[in-house]
N, C-alpha and C positions, 0 to 999 in steps of 0.2 A: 504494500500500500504506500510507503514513503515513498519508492523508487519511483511509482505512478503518480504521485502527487508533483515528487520532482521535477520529473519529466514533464507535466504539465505547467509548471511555473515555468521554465526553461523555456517549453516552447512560447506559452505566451511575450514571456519577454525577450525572444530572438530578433531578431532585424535580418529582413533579407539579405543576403549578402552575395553580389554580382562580379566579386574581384575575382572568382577563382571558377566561376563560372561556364564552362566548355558548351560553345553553342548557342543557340536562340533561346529564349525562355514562353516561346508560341509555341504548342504541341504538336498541330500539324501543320501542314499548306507549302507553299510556293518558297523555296529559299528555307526553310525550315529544318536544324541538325535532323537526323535520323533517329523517332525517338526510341529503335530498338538497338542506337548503339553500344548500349549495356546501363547499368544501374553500379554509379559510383557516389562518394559524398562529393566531387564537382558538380556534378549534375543537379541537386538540389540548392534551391536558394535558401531555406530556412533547415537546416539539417536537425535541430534540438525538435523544430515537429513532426518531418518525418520520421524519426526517433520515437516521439511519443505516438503517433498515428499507428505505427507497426506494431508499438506494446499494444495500445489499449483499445484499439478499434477491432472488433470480436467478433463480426458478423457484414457480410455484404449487405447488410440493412444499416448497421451503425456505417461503412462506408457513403454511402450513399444521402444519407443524413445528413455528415459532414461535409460530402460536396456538395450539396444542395446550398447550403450555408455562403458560401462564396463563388458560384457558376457566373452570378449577375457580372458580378465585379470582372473578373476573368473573360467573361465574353465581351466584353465592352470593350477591353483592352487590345483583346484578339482580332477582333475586326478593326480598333483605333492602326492595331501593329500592320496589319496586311495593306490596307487604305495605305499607307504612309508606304512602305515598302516597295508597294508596284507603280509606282512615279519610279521612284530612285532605278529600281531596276530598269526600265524599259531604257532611263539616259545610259546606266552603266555599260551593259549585257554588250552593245555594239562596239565599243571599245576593247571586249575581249573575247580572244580565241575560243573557240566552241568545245572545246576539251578542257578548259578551264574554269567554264558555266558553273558547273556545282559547287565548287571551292568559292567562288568568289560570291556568289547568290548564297553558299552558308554565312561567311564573312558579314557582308551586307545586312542581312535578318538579323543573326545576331547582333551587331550594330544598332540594328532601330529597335528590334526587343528592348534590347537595355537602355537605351534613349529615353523611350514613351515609358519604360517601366521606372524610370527615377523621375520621373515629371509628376506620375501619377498618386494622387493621396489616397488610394486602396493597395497597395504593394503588400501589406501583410495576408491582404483575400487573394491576392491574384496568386502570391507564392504557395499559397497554403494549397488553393486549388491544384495548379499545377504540380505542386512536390506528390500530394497524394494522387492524382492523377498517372502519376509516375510507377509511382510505388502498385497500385492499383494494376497497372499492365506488364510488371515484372510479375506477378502474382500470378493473372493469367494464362499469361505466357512462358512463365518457367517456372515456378511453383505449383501451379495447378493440373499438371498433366500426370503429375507421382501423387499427388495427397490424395489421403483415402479417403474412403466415403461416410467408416464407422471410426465414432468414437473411440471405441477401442482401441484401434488400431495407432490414432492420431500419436503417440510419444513411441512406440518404434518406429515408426517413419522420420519422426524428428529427429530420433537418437541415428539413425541409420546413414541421413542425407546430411547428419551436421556440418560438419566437413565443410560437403559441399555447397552447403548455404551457405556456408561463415566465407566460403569464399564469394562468392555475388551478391549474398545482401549482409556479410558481418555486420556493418557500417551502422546497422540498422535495428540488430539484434541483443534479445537478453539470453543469452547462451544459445540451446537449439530451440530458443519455441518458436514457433511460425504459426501465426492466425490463421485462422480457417473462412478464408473468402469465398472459399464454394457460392456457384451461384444458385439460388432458390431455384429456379425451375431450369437443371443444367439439360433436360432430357432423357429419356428413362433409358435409353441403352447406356448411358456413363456408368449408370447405378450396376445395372446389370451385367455390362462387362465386369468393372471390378470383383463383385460375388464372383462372377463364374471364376476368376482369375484368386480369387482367394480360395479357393473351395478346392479347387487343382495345384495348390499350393504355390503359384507362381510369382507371388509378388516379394520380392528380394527382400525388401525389409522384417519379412516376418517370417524367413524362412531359417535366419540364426538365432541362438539367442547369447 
C-alpha cells in the first residue's frame, strides 16, 4: 500500500519531461516515430506515471477509465500537431532526396510534437494519455499473446517470463507482476484454445515447477 500511494504522489507531481525524448510525442499519422519501435523509459514523457499506471491499473476497465480522463486534451493537440506539421512538410519534403523522406519527416514531427506540446497548458493530460497509451499496446502486442486466461495460472506465467519482461518492460515493473489487460470480450476461440493447450499440457510455463 505505501509503495502505491508513493507511486501515486510521484506520479502526480512529475512534469513531462521532453529532453531525452526519442521521436514525436503524436501516436500515429504522417511523419510520426514508429510507435512499435519498442517500449523504453525514453519513450515516455512522464515515467513516475507510467510506473504507477503499470502497478495499479488492474483491469482493461480501470485502463480505459483513465484514458477517458484525458482523450479531450490529447486529441486537440493531435490534430493542433498534424494541422501545423503538413504546411512545414509539403515546403521541406522537395528539398530532399526520396530515400531520405522518413528520417527527415520523423525529424520534423518530432520537432513540432515538442513545439505545440510546451506551448500547450494541458501537457500533464496529453503525456498521461499518451505514456499509457503506450504502455496499453506493449501489453497487446507482447504481453498478451502468452498470459493466460485463469487465474491460477497468472504467477507461473509471471515467474516463468520474468526474465523476459524485466527485459522490455523492467523500467516499468515491481518485480514479475504484470497486470492483467485481457480484453472483456477477446472472442471465445482465445479462451478455448488456451484450455485445449492446457489440458495437453503445452503451455511452457506450467509444465516445470
Amino acid at each position: 500500500m505505501t509503495l502505491s500511494l508513493v507511486g501515486f504522489i510521484s506520479a502526480a507531481q512529475a512534469a513531462p519531461d521532453t529532453d531525452h525524448l526519442k521521436g514525436s510525442i503524436v501516436l500515429k499519422g504522417e511523419g510520426s516515430t514508429n510507435i512499435f519501435d519498442g517500449i523504453k523509459d525514453t519513450r515516455f514523457l512522464d515515467l513516475a506515471y507510467a510506473q504507477w499506471a503499470w502497478s495499479n491499473l488492474k483491469s482493461p476497465t480501470d485502463v480505459a477509465a483513465e484514458l477517458a480522463k484525458y482523450k479531450g486534451a490529447y486529441k486537440t493537440f493531435e490534430q493542433a500537431a498534424k494541422a501545423e506539421f503538413k504546411p512545414r512538410w509539403k515546403v521541406k519534403y522537395m528539398s530532399i532526396p526520396d530515400n531520405q523522406w522518413t528520417k527527415a519527416g520523423r525529424e520534423l514531427r518530432a520537432h513540432v510534437d515538442r513545439e505545440l506540446f510546451l506551448q500547450s497548458p494541458d501537457q500533464d493530460a496529453i503525456a498521461r494519455y499518451r505514456d499509457l497509451t503506450l504502455l496499453e499496446m506493449a501489453w497487446d502486442g507482447y504481453v498478451s499473446r502468452r498470459a493466460p486466461w485463469h487465474a491460477e495460472d497468472w504467477e507461473a506465467f509471471e515467474s516463468f517470463y520474468c526474465d523476459r519482461h524485466t527485459r522490455v518492460l523492467g523500467f516499468v515493473m515491481d518485480g514479475c507482476a504484470i497486470p492483467n489487460w485481457h480484453r472483456p470480450d477477446p472472442g471465445a476461440w482465445k479462451k478455448v484454445g488456451y484450455e485445449r493447450l492446457k489440458r495437453e499440457g503445452r503451455l511452457e510455463f506450467l509444465q516445470g515447477g
